[in-house]
C-alpha positions as CSV (number, residue, x, y, z in Angstrom):
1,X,0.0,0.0,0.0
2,X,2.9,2.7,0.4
3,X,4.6,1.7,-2.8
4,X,1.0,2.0,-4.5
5,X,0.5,5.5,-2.1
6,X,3.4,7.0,-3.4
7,X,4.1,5.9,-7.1
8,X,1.3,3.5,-8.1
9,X,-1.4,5.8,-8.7
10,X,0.8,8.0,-10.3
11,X,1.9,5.3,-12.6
12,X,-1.7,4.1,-13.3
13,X,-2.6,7.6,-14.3
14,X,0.4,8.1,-16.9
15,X,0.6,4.9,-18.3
16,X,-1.9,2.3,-17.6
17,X,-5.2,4.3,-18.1
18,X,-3.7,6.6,-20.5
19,X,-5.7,5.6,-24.1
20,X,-3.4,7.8,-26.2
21,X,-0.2,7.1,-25.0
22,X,-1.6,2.9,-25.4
23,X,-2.9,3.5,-28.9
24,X,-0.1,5.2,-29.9
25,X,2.5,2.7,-28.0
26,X,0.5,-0.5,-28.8
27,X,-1.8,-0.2,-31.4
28,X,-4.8,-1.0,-29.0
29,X,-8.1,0.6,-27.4
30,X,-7.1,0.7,-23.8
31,X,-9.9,0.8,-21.1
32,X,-8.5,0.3,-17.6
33,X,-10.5,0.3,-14.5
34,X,-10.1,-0.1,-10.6
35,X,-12.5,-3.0,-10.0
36,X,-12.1,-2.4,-6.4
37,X,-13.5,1.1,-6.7
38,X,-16.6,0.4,-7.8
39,X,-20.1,-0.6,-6.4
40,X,-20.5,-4.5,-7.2
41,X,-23.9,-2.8,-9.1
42,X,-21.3,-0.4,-11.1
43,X,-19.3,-3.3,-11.5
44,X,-22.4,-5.9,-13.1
45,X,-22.9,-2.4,-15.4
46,X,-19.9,-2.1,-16.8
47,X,-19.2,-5.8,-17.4
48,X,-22.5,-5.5,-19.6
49,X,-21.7,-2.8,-21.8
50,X,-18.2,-3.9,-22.6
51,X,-19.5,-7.7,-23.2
52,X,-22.0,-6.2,-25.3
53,X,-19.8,-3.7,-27.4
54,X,-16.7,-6.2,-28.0
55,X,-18.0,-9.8,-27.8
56,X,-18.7,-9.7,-31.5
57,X,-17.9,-8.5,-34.4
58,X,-20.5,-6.0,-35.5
59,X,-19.9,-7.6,-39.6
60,X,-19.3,-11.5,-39.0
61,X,-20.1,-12.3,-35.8
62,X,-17.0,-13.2,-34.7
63,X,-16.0,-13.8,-31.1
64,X,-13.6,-10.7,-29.7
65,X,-11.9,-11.0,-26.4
66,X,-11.2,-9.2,-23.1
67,X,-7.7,-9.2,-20.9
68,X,-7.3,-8.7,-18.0
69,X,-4.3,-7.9,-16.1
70,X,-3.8,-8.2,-12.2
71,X,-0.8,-6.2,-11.8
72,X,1.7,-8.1,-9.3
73,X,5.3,-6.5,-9.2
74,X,6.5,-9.4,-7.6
75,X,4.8,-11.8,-10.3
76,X,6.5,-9.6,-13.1
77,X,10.0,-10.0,-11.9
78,X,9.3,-13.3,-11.5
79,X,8.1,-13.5,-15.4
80,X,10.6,-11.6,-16.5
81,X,13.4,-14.3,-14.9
82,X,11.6,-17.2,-16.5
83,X,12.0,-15.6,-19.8
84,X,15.7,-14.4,-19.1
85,X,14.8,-10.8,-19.2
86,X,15.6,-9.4,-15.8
């Protein structure tokens, strides 16, 4: 909680939840939320719309997908030594 106090909001402001700077970077739409932030009735809402506006293709009916992330600092470094990065 101090790391997160100190840098992590911070971090999520400027880079996580920052659509341009991911569009630009990745090539993706970006939509990042705090689950833990919301109301478990905000929560049912949103998972609604964004099931209903990407689970298909508008054209073929193709399935789309979601990710999700649980950011774990200690599970990155972690990641990062299994794949000889770090």
């Amino acid at each position: 909680m101090t790391a997160w106090a100190s840098a992590g909001i911070s971090f999520w402001q400027t880079e996580i939840a920052d659509r341009d700077k991911n569009k630009q970077r990745f090539s993706l739409d970006t939509y990042a939320l705090l689950y833990e932030e919301l109301t478990p009735i905000r929560l049912i809402q949103g998972v609604i719309y964004w099931y209903g506006l990407f689970s298909h293709q508008r054209g073929t009916f193709a399935w789309k997908g979601f990710l999700a992330l649980m950011l774990d600092p200690a599970g990155d470094q972690a990641a990062l030594a299994s794949l000889g990065s770090a």
